[in-house]
PASE-720344 format. One record per residue (C-alpha): residue number from 0; residue in three letters; y, z, x. Coordinates in steps of 0.25 Angstrom, whole numbers, plus 5000, padded with zeros to 4 digits. Layout:
residues N
(rec NUM,"Ala",(Y,Z,X)) ...
This chain:
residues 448
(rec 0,"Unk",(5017,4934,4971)) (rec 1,"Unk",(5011,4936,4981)) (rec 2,"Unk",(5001,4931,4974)) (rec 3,"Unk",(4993,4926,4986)) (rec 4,"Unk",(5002,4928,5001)) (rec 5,"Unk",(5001,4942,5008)) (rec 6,"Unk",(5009,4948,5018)) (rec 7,"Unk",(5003,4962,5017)) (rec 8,"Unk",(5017,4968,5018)) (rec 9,"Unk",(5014,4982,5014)) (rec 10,"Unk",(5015,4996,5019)) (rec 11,"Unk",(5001,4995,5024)) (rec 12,"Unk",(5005,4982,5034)) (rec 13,"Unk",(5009,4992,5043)) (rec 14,"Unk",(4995,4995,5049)) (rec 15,"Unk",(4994,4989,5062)) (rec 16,"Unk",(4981,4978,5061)) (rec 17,"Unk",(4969,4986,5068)) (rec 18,"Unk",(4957,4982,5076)) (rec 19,"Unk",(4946,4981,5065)) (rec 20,"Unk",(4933,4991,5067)) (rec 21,"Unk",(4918,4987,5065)) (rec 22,"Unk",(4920,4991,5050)) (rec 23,"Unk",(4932,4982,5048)) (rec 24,"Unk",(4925,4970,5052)) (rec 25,"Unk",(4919,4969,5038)) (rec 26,"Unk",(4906,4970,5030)) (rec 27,"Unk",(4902,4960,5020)) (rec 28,"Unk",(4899,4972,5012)) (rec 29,"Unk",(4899,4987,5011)) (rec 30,"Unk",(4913,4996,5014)) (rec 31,"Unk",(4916,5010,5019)) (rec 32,"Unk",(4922,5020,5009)) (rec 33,"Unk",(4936,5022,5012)) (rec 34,"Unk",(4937,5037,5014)) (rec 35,"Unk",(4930,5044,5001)) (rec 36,"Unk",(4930,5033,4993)) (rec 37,"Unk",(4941,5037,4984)) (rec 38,"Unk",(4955,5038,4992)) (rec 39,"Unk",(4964,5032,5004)) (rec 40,"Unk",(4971,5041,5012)) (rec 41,"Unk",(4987,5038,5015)) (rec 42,"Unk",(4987,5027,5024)) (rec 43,"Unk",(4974,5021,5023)) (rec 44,"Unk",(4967,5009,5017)) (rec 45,"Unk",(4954,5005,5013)) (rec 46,"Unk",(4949,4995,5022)) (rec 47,"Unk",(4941,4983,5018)) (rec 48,"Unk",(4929,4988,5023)) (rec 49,"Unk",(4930,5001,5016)) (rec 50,"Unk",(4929,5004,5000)) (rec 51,"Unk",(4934,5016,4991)) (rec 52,"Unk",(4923,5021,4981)) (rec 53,"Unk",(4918,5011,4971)) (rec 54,"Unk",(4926,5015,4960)) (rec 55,"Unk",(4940,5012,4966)) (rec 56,"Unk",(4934,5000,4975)) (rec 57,"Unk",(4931,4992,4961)) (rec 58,"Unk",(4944,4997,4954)) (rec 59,"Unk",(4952,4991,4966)) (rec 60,"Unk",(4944,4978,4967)) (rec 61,"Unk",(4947,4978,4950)) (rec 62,"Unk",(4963,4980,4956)) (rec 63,"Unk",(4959,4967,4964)) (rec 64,"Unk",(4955,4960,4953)) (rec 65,"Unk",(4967,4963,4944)) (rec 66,"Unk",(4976,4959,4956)) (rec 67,"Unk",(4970,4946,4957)) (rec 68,"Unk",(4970,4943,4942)) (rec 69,"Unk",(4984,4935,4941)) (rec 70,"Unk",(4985,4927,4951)) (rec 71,"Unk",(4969,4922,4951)) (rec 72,"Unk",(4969,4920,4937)) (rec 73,"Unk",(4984,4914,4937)) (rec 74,"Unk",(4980,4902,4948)) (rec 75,"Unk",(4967,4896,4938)) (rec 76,"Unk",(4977,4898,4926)) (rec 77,"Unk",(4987,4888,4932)) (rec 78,"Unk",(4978,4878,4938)) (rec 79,"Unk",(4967,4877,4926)) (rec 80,"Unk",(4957,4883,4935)) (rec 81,"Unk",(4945,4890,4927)) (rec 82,"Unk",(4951,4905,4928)) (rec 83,"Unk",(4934,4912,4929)) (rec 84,"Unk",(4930,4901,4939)) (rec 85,"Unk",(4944,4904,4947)) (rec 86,"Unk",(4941,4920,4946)) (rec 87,"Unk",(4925,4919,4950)) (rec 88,"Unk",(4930,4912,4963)) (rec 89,"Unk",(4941,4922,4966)) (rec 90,"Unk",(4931,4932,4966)) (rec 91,"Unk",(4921,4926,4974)) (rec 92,"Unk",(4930,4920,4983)) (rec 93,"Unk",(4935,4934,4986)) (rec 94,"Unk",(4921,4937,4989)) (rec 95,"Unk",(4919,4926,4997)) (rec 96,"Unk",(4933,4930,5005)) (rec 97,"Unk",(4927,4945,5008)) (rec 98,"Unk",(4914,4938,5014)) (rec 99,"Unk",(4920,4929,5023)) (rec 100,"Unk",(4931,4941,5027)) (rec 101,"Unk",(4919,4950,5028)) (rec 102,"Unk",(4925,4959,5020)) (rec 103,"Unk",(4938,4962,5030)) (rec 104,"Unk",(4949,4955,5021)) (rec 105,"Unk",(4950,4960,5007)) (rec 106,"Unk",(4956,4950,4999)) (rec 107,"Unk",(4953,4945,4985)) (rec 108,"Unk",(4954,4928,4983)) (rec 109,"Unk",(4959,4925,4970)) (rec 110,"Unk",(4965,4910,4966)) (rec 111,"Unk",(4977,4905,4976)) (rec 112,"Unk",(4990,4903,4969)) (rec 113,"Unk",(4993,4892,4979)) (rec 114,"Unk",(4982,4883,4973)) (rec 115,"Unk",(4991,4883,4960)) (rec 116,"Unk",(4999,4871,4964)) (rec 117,"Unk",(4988,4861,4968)) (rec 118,"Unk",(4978,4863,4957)) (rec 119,"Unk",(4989,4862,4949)) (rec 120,"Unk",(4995,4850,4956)) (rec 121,"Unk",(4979,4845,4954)) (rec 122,"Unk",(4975,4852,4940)) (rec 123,"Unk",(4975,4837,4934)) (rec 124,"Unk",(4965,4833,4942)) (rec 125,"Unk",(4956,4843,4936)) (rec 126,"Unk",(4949,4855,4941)) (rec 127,"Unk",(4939,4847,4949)) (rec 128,"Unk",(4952,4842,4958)) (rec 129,"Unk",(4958,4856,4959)) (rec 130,"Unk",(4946,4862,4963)) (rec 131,"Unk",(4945,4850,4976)) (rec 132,"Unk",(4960,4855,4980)) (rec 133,"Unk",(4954,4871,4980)) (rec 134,"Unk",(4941,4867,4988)) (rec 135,"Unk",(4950,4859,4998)) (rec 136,"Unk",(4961,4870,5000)) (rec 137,"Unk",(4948,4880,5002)) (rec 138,"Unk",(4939,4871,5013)) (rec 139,"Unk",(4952,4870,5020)) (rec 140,"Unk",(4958,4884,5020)) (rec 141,"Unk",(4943,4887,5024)) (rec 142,"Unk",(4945,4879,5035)) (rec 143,"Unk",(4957,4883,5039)) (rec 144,"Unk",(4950,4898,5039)) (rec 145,"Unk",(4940,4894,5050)) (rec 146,"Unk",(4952,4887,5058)) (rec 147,"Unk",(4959,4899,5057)) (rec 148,"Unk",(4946,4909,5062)) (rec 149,"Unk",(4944,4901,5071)) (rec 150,"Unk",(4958,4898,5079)) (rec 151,"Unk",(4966,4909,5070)) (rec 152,"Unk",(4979,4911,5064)) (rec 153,"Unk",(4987,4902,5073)) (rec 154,"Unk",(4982,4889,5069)) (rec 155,"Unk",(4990,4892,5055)) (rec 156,"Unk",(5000,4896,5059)) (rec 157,"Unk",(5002,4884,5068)) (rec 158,"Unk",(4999,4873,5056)) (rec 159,"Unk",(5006,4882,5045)) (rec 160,"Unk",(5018,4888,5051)) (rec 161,"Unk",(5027,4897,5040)) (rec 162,"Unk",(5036,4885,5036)) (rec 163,"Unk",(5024,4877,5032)) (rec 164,"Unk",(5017,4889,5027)) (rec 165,"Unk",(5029,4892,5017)) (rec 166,"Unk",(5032,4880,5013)) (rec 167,"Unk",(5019,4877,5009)) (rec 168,"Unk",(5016,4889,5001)) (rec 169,"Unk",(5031,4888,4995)) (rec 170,"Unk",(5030,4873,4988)) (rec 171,"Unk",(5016,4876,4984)) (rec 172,"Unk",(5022,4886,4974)) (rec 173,"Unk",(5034,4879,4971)) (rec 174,"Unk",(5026,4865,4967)) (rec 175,"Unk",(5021,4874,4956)) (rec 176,"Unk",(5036,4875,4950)) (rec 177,"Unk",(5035,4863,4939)) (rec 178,"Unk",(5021,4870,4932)) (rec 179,"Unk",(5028,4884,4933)) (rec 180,"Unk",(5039,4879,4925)) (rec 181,"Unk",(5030,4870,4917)) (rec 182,"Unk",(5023,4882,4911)) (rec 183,"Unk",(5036,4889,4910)) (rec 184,"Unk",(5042,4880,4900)) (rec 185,"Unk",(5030,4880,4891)) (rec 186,"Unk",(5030,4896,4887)) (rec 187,"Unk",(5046,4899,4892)) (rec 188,"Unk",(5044,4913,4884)) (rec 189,"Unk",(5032,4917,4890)) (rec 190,"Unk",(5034,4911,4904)) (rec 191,"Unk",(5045,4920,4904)) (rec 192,"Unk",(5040,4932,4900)) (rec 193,"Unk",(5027,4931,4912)) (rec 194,"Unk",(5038,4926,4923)) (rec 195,"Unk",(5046,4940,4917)) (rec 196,"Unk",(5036,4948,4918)) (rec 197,"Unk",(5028,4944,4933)) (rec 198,"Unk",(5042,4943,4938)) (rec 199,"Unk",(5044,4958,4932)) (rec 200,"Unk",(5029,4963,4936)) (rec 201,"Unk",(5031,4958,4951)) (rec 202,"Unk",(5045,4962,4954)) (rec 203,"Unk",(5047,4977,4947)) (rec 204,"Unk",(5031,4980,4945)) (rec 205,"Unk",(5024,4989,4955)) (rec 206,"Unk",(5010,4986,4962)) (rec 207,"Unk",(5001,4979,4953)) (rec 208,"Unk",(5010,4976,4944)) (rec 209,"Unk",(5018,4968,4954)) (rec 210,"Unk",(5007,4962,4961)) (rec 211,"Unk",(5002,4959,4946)) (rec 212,"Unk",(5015,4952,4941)) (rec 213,"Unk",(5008,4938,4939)) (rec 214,"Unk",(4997,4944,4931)) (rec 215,"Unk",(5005,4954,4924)) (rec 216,"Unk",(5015,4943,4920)) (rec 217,"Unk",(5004,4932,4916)) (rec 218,"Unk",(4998,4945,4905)) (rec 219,"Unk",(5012,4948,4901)) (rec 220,"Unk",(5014,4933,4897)) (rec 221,"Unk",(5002,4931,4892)) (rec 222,"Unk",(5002,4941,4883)) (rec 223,"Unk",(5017,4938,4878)) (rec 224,"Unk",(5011,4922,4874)) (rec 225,"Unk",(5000,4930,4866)) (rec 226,"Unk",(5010,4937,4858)) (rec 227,"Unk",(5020,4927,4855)) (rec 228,"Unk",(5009,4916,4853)) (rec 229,"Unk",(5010,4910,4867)) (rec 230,"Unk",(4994,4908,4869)) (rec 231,"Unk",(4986,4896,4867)) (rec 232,"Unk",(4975,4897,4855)) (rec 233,"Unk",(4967,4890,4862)) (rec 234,"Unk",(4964,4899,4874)) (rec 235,"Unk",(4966,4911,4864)) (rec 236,"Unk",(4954,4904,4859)) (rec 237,"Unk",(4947,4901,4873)) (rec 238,"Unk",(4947,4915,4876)) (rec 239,"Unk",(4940,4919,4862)) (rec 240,"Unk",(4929,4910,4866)) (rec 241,"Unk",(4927,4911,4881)) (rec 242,"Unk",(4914,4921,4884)) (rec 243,"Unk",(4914,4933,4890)) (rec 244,"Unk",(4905,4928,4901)) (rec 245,"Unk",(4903,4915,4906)) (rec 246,"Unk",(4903,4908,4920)) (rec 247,"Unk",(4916,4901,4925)) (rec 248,"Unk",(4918,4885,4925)) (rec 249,"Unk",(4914,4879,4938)) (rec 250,"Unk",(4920,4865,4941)) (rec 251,"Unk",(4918,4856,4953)) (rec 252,"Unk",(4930,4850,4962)) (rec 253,"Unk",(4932,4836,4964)) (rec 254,"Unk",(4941,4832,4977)) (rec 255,"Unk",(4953,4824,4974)) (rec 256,"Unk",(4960,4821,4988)) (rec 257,"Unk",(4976,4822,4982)) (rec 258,"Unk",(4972,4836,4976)) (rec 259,"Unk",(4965,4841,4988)) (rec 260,"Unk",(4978,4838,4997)) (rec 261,"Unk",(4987,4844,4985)) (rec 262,"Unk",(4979,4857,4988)) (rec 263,"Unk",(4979,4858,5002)) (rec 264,"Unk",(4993,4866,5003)) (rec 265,"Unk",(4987,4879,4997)) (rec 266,"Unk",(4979,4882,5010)) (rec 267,"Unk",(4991,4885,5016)) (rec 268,"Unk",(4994,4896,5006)) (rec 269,"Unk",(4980,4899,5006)) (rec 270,"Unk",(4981,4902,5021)) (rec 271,"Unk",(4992,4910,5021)) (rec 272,"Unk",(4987,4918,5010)) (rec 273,"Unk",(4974,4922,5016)) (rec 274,"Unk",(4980,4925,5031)) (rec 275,"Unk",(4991,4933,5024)) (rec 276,"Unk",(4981,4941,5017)) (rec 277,"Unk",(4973,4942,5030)) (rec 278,"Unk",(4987,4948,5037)) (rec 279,"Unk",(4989,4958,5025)) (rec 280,"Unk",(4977,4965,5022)) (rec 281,"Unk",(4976,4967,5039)) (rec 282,"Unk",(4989,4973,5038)) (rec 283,"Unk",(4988,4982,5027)) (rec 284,"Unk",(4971,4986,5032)) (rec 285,"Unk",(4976,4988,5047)) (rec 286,"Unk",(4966,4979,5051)) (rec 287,"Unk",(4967,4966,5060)) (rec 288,"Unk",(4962,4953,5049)) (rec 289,"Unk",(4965,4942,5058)) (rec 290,"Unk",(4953,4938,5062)) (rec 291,"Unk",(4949,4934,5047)) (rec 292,"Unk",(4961,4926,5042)) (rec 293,"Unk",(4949,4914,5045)) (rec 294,"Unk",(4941,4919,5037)) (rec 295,"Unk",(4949,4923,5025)) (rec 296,"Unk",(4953,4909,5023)) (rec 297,"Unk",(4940,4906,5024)) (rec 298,"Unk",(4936,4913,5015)) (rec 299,"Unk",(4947,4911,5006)) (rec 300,"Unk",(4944,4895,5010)) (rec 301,"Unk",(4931,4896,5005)) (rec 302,"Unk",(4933,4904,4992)) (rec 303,"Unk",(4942,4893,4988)) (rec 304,"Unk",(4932,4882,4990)) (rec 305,"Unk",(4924,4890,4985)) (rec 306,"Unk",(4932,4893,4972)) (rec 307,"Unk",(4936,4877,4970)) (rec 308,"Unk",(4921,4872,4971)) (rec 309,"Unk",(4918,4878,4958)) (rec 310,"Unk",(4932,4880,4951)) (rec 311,"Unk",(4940,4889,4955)) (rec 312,"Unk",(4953,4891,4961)) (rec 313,"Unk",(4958,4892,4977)) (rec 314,"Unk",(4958,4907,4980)) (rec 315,"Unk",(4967,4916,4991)) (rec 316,"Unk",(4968,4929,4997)) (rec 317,"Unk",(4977,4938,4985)) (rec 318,"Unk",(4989,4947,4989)) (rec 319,"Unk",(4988,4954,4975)) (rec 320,"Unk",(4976,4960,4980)) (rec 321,"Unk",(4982,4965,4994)) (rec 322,"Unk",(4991,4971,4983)) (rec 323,"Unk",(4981,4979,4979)) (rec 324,"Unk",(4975,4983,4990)) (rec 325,"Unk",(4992,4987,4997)) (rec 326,"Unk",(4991,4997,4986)) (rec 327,"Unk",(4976,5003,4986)) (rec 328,"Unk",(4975,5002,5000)) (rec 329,"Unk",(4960,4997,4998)) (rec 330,"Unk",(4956,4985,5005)) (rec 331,"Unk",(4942,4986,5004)) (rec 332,"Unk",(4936,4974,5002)) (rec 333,"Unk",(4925,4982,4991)) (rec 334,"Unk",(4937,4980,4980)) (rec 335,"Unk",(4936,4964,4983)) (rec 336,"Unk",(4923,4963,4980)) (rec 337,"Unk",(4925,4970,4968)) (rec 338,"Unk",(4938,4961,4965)) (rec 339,"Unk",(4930,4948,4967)) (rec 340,"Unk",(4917,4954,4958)) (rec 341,"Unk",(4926,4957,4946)) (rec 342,"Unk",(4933,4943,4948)) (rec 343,"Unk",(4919,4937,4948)) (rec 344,"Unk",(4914,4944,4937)) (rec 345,"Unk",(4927,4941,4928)) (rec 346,"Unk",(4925,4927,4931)) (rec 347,"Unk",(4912,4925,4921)) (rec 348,"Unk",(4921,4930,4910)) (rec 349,"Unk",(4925,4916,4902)) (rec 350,"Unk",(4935,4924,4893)) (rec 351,"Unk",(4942,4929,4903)) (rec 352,"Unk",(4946,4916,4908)) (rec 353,"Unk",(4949,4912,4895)) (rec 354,"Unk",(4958,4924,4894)) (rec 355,"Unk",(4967,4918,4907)) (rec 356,"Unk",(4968,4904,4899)) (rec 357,"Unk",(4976,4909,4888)) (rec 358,"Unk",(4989,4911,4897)) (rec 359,"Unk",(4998,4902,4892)) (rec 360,"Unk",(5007,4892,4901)) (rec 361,"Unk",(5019,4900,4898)) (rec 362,"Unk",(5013,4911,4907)) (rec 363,"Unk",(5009,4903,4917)) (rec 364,"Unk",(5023,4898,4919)) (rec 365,"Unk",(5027,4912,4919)) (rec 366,"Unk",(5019,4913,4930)) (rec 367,"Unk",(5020,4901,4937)) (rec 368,"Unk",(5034,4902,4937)) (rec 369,"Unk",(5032,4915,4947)) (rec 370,"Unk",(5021,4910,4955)) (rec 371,"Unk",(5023,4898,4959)) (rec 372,"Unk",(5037,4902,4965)) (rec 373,"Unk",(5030,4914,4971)) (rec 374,"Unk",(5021,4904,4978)) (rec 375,"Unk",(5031,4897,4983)) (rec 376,"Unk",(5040,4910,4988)) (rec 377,"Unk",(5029,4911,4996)) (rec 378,"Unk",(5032,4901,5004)) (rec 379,"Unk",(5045,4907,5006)) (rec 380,"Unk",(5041,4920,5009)) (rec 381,"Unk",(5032,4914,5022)) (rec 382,"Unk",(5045,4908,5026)) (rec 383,"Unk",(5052,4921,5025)) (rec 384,"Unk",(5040,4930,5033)) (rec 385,"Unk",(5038,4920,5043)) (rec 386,"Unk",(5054,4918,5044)) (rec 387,"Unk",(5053,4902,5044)) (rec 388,"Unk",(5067,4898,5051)) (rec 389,"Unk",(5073,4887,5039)) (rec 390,"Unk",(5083,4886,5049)) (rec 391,"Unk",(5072,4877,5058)) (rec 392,"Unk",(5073,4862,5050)) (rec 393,"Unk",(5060,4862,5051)) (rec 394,"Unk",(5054,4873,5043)) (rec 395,"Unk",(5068,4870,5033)) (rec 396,"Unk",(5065,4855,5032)) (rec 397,"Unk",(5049,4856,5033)) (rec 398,"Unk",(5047,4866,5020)) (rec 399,"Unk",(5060,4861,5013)) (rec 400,"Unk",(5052,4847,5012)) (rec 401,"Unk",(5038,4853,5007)) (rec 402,"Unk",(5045,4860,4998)) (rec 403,"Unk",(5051,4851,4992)) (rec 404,"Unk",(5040,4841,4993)) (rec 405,"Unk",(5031,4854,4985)) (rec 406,"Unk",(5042,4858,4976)) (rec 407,"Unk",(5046,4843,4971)) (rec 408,"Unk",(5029,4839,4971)) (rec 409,"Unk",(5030,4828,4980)) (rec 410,"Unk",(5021,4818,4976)) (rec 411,"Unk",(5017,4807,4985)) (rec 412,"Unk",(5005,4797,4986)) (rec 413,"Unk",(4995,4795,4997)) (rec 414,"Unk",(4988,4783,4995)) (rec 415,"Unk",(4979,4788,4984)) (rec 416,"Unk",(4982,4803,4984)) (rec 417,"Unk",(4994,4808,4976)) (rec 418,"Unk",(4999,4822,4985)) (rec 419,"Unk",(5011,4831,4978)) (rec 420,"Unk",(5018,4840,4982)) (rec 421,"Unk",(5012,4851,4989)) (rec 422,"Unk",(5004,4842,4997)) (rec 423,"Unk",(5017,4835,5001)) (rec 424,"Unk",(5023,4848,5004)) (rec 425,"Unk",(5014,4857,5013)) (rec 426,"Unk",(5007,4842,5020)) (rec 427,"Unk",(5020,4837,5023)) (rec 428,"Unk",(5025,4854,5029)) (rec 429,"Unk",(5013,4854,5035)) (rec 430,"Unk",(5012,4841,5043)) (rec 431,"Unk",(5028,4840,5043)) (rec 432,"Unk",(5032,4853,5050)) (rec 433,"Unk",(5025,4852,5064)) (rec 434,"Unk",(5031,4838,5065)) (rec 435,"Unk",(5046,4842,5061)) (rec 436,"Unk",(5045,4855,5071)) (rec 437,"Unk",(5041,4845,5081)) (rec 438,"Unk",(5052,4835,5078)) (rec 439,"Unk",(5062,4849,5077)) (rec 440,"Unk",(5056,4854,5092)) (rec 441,"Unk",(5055,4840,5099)) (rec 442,"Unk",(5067,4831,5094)) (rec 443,"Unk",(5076,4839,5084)) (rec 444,"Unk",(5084,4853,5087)) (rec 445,"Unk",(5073,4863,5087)) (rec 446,"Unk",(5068,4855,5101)) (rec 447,"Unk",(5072,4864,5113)) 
């Protein structure tokens, strides 16, 4: 995907982290014009702090805007989210983000795919549920920022070691296997043709339109079921009837303590997505980050409680946009504040959302069908950078039973409190492995 994780892994990853200057320290607002406004020369990049001329400062932030588009759009389509409410919050939770950061960390907040699986697990609760599970994932991940600023990296690294980590980010995807295939069956024909085509876009397209692949398959099959009679009257009709401006719909959450617990999970995703993008933009500017990976999940914490008190989706850092950024070489924050602007400004057009409601289930297979197993290859591809040892019984037996416990949706009773699968899973990894590597060190062969 990656639709959310960075690794920064391009050419630029090769500057050495630098001391930061005064001007590096950020402003709240106000940049430096990168040379004359108007080019880069070899080898260099335009920091956050600095700008190009207007011009080409709000045609990138319109390049942000685009990037974002799939996946932000995608996430309230699955979970029967408000799509206007969603995208006003992504936009002013990015602003939000560049405040808190002060504007040091260019990064654009658009709706997390890893909150797919819980407000889909808790989407017949209603909205009001769903939007409790959002809040309490964002007031703990805030939290969890000020932990983090205040004592640093280490304490995650100690409570979430890589073989947790993965296999937690791993079942999260895979629990979304059975509604994938659901929407598969329902429109085979066109499922197929939007699985074809992302599958095509992301694997022999070229910049954009490989970091576009979700988006340009979801268009491809939406406009195949219009020709061939795949849409839904119904929405057609919606569409001809929604104004052209109009505020979003608001709701309120409601707190339910099963849905809340089902929710919890995503913080770990949420975590590693934010401290990834941290470690990427650092490497690819040349500049040291570290002493703000509090503060971005912070903010992103808060943009995410944020978002839920009024309706709309959890939001996280975006690697399509450190796409963009790896091939313009600007990183000034000026083109986010254009980015979160035209998302706000989107949002008070009614039609538009509309528009997103007439993709039919067929698609959203299509699409599923790719996302939710890059969601869980994530998991994976932790294992494989952080070079978990399966030949230690405890990371093989400690992820082998979340997994399964995700994968197969174990569902259990608590006294009242009904918990599935993914709160099975990454509770049981979480609290499981410390006490099976001690058991491994003290009593079995690991114990020296």
């Amino acid at each position: 995907m990656d639709s959310e994780l960075n690794n920064g892994d391009s050419a630029s990853s090769k500057l050495a982290p630098s001391v930061d200057s005064d001007a590096d320290k950020g402003r709240f607002f106000g940049w430096d014009l990168h040379g004359d406004g108007r080019k880069i020369a070899p080898g260099a990049v335009v920091a956050p702090n600095e700008r190009l001329d207007w011009p080409r400062t709000i045609g990138i932030g319109a390049q942000h805007v685009i990037a974002m588009f799939g996946a932000t759009l995608l996430v309230p389509l699955l979970t029967g989210f408000p799509i206007n409410t969603t995208l006003l919050f992504s936009g002013i939770g990015t602003i939000l983000f560049l405040l808190i950061t002060r504007n040091r960390l260019p990064s654009y907040l658009g709706s997390s795919f890893a909150f797919i699986a819980p407000l889909t697990a808790t989407q017949a609760s209603g909205i009001g549920a769903q939007l409790g599970v959002v809040i309490t994932a964002g007031v703990v991940l805030a939290i969890i920022g000020v932990v983090v600023k205040i004592s640093g990296r280490r304490v995650l690294d100690a409570v979430m070691p890589p073989a947790v980590t993965g296999a937690i980010v791993a079942l999260i995807g895979l629990n979304l296997a059975p509604a994938a295939t659901e929407n598969f069956t329902s429109q085979p024909l066109i499922a197929c043709v939007t699985t074809a085509t992302i599958l095509l876009a992301t694997v022999a397209g070229r910049g954009m339109v490989a970091r576009l692949g979700v988006l340009i398959g979801v268009l491809v099959g939406w406009f195949f079921a219009a020709v061939s009679g795949g849409l839904s009257p119904e929405s057609t009709e919606t569409v001809a009837k929604a104004a052209w401006f109009g505020l979003p719909t608001f709701h309120a959450p409601e707190f339910h303590v099963n849905a809340m617990l089902i929710g919890l999970p995503v913080i770990v995703v949420l975590i590693a997505e934010n401290v990834g993008h941290v470690k990427a933009v650092a490497a690819m500017t040349g500049k040291n980050l570290d002493d703000i990976a509090g503060d971005a999940l912070i903010a992103d914490g808060l943009a995410t409680t944020l978002a839920g008190a009024a309706g709309g989706s959890g939001t996280t850092t975006y690697a399509e946009n450190i796409g963009v950024m790896a091939a313009t070489r600007v990183y000034s924050t000026a083109a986010y504040w254009v980015a979160a602007l035209t998302a706000i400004a989107l949002a008070f057009i009614p039609k538009f959302g509309a528009l997103i409601l007439t993709i039919p289930t067929g698609v959203l297979g299509g699409a599923t069908l790719v996302l939710y197993g890059l969601i869980g290859m994530l998991g994976v591809r932790i294992w494989m950078d952080e070079k978990v040892d399966f030949n230690n019984p405890v990371n093989l037996t400690a992820a082998a039973t979340a997994l399964i416990a995700g994968i197969g949706n174990l569902t259990l009773n608590v006294g009242s409190i009904t918990l599935e699968g993914i709160a099975w899973g990454s509770v049981g990894i979480i609290v499981g492995y410390p006490i099976l590597n001690w058991l491994y060190r003290k009593i079995g062969e690991g114990r020296n």
